[in-house]
PATORVO-156112 format. One record per residue: residue number from 1; residue in three letters; z, y, x of N, C-alpha, C in turn. Coordinates in pm, whole numbers, plus 32768, in hexadecimal, padded with zeros to 4 digits. Atoms other than C-alpha are relative to their C-alpha. Layout:
# residues N
+-----+--------+------+---------+--------+-------+----------+---------+------+---------+--------+
| num | residu | n_up | n_north | n_east | ca_up | ca_north | ca_east | c_up | c_north | c_east |
+-----+--------+------+---------+--------+-------+----------+---------+------+---------+--------+
| NUM |    ala |    Z |       Y |      X |     Z |        Y |       X |    Z |       Y |      X |
...
+-----+--------+------+---------+--------+-------+----------+---------+------+---------+--------+
# end
This chain:
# residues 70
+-----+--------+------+---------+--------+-------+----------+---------+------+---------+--------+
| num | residu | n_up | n_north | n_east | ca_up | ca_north | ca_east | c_up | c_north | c_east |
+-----+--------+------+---------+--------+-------+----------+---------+------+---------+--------+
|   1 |    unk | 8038 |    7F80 |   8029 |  E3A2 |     616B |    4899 | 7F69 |    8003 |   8014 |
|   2 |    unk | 809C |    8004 |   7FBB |  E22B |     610F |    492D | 7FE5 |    7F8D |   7F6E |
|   3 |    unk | 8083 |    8043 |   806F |  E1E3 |     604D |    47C3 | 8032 |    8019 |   7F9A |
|   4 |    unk | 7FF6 |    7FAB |   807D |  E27F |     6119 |    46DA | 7FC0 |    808C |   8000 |
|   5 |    unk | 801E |    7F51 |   8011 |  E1F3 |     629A |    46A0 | 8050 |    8035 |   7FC1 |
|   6 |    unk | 7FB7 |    7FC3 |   8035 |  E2CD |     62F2 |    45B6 | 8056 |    7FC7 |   7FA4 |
|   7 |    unk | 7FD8 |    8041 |   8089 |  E3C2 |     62D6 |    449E | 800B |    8079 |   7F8B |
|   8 |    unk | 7FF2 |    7FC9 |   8051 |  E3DD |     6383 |    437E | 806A |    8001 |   7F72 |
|   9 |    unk | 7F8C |    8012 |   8047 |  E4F9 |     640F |    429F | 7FFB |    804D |   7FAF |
|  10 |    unk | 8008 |    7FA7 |   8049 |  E519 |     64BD |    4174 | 8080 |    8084 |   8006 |
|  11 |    unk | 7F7C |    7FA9 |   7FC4 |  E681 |     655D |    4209 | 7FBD |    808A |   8030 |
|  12 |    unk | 8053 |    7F93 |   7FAD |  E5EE |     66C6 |    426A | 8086 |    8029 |   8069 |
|  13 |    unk | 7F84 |    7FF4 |   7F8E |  E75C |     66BE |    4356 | 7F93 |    7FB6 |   8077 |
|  14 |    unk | 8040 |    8064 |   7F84 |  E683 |     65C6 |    441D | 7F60 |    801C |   8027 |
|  15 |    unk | 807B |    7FD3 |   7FDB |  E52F |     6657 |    4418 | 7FE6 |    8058 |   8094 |
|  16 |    unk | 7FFF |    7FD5 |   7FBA |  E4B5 |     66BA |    4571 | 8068 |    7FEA |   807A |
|  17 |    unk | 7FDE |    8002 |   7FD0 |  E5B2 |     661D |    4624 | 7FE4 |    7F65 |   804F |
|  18 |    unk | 801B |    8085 |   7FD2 |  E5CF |     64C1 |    46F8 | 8053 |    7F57 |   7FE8 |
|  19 |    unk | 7F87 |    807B |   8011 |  E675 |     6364 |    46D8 | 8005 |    7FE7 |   8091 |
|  20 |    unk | 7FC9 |    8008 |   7F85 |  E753 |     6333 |    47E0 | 7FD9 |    7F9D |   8063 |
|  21 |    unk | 802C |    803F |   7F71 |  E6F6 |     629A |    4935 | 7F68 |    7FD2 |   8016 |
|  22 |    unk | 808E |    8012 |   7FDE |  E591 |     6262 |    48EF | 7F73 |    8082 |   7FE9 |
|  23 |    unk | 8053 |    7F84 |   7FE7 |  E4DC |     63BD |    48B3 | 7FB5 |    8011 |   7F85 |
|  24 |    unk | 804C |    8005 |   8081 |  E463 |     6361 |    4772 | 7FF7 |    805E |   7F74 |
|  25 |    unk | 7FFA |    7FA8 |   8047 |  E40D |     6470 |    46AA | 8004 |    7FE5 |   7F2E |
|  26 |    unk | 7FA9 |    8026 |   806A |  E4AF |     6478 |    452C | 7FB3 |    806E |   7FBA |
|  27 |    unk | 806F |    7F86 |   8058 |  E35F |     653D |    4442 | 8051 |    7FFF |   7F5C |
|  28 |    unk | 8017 |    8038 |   80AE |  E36C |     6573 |    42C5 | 7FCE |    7FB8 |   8001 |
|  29 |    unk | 8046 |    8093 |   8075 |  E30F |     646D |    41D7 | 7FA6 |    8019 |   8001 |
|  30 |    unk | 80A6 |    7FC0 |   804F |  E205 |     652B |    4122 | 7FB9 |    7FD9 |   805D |
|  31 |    unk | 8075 |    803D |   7FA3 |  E168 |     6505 |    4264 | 7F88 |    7FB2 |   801D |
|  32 |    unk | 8042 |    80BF |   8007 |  E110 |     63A7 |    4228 | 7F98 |    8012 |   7F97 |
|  33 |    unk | 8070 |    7FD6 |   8058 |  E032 |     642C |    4126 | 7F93 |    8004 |   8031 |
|  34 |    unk | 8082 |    7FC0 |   7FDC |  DF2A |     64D5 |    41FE | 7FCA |    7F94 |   8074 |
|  35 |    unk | 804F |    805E |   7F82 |  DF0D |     637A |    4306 | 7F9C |    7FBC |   7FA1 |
|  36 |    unk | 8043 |    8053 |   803D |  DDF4 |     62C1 |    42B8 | 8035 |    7F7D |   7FFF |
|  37 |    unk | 7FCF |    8071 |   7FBF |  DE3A |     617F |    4346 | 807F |    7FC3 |   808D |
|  38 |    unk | 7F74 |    800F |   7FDD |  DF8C |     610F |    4390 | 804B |    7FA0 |   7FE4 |
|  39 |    unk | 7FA0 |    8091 |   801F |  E078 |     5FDD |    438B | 808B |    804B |   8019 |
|  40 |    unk | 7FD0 |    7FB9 |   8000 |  E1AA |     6076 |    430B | 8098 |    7F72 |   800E |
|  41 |    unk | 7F79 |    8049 |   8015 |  E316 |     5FAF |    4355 | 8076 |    800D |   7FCA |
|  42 |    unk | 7F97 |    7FC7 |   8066 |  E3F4 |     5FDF |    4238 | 8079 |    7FBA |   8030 |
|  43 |    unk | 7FA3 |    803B |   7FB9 |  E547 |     5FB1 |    42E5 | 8067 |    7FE3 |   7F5A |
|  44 |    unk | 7FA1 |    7FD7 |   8060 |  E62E |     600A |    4186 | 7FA0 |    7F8D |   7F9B |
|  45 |    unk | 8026 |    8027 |   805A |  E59C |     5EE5 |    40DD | 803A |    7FCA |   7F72 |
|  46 |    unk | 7FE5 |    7FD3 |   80A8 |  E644 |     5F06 |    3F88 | 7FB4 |    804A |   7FD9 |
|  47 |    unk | 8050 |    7F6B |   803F |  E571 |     6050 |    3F71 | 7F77 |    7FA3 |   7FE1 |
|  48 |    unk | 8079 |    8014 |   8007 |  E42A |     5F8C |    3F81 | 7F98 |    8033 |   7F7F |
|  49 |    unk | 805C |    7FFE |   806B |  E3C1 |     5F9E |    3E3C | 7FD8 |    8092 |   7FEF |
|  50 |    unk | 8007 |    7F78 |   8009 |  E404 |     610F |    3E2C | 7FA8 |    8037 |   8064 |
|  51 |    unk | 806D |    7FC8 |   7FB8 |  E343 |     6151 |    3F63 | 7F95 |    7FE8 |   7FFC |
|  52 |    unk | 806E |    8051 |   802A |  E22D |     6083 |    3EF7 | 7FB7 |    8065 |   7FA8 |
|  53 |    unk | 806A |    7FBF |   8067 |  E1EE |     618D |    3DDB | 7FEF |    8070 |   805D |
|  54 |    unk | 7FFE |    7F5E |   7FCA |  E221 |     62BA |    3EBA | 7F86 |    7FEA |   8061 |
|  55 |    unk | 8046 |    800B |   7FA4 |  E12E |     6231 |    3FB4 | 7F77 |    7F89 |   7FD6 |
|  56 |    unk | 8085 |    8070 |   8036 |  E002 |     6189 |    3EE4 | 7F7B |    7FFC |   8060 |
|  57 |    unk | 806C |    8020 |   7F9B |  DEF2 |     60B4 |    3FAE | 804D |    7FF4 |   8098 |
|  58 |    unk | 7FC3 |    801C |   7F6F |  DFCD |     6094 |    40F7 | 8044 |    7F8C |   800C |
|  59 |    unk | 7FF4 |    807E |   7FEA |  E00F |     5F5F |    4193 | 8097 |    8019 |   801F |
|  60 |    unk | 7F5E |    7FD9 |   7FF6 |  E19C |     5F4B |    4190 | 802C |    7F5E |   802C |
|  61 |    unk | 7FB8 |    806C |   7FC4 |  E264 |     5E2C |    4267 | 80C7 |    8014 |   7FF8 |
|  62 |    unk | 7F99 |    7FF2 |   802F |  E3AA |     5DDA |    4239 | 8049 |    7F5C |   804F |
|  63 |    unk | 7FE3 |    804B |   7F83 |  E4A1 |     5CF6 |    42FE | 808C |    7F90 |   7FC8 |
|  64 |    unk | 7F85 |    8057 |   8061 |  E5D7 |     5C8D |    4202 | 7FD9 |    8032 |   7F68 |
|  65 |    unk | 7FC2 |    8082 |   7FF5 |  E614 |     5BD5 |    412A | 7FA4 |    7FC1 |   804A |
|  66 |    unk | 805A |    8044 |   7F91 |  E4D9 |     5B3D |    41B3 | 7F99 |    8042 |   8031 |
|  67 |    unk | 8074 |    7F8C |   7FC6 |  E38B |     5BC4 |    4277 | 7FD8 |    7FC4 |   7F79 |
|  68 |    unk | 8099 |    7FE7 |   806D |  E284 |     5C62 |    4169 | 7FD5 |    802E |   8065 |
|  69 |    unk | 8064 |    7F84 |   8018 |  E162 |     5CF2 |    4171 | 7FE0 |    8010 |   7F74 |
|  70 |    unk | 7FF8 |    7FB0 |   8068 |  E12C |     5DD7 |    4062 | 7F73 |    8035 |   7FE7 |
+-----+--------+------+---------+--------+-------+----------+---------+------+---------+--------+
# end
């Protein structure tokens, strides 16, 4: 929980709440809009491409099938 800040979900069930056992708070997406600079870890990597448009100019990592950077 000390090198993540956050995650972000487009679920508004999950907005404002935590992932279990580490304290880690669960923001909107949109969010990710207003950071400047951010290394974002796309866990759902099938979505990539799709988050790629929603989030233009952000550095996006990714872990399967293999590590990117984006």
């Amino acid at each position: 929980s000390d090198l993540i800040e956050a995650v972000y979900d487009k679920a508004k069930s999950k907005h404002n709440k935590f992932l279990p056992g580490s304290c880690i708070p669960i923001l909107e997406a949109d969010l990710l809009k207003n950071e400047d600079e951010c290394t974002i870890i796309v866990l759902p990597w099938n979505l990539i491409s799709e988050i790629k448009k929603q989030l233009p100019g952000k550095k996006l990592v990714t872990f399967i099938p293999k590590f990117q950077i984006i």
